[in-house]
N, C-alpha and C positions, 0 to 999 in steps of 0.2 A: 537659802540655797536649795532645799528642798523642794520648795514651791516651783526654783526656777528650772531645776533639773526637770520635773515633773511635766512642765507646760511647755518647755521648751520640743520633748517628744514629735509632737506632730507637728508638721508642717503646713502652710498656709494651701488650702486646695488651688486656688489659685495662684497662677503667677503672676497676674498685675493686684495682688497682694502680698507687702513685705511686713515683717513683725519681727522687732530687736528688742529682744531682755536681756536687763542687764541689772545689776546690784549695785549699791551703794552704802556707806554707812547713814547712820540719824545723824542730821545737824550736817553733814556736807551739803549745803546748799543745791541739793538733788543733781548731783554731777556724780554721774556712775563714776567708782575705783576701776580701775584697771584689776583683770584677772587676779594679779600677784599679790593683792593687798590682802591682807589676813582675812579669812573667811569668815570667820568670831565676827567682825566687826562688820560686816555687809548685811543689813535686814532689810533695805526697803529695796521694794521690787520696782521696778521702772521700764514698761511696756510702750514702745513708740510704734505706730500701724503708718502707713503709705498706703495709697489703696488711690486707683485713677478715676474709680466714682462712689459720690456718697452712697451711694446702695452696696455697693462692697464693701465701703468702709463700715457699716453699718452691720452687715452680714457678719464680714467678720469678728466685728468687736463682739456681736453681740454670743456668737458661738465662746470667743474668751473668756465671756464673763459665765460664762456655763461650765466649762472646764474648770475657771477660777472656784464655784461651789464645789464642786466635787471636791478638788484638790484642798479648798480650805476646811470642807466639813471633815475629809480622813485626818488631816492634820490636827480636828478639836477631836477627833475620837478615840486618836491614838493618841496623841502627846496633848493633853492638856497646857507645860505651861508655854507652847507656841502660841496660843490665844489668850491667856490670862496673865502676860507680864504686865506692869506699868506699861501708861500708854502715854507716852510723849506729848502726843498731837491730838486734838481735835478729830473726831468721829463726827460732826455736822453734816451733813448731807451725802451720806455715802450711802450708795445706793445697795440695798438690800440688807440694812443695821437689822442688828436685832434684839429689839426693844423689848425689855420685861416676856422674854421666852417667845415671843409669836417673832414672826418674820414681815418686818413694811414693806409691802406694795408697793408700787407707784404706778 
């Protein structure tokens, strides 16, 4: 909830750019809860982009996932265990892992 409070802040420069965050719990079949549903149990974030050309599209995801560092490095600085619980899922190809202390490329 933190993460989504945080990024939700600004808004898309654009208007033929829209961006919906929304929460859900693990194991609900990635179908956001509704507001009401306990806050405790909503951890995965779920970011949907609209956007009327791939270069916007592009633009904008790619400004997210820059906010996205910031936002998840203050989160490892100050609260450690928001990055160090059990990890349910699969970490395979997400972009910007970070392996044995360095940070991958691609």
């Amino acid at each position: 909830m933190t993460a989504q409070r945080a990024l939700s802040v600004d808004a898309e420069l654009s208007p033929l750019v829209r961006r919906a965050i929304s929460l859900s719990a693990p194991g609900s079949a990635n179908v956001p809860t509704p507001t009401s549903a306990d806050s405790d149990e909503r951890s995965v974030l779920h970011v949907n982009y609209a956007a009327t050309t791939n270069r916007m599209l592009r633009v904008a995801v790619n400004g997210f996932f820059e906010s996205l560092g910031v936002v998840v490095g203050v989160m490892r600085d100050l609260d450690v265990d928001v990055l160090y619980e059990p990890v349910r899922e699969g970490l395979e190809g997400v972009q910007g892992l970070v392996s044995n202390g360095e940070d991958v490329k691609s």
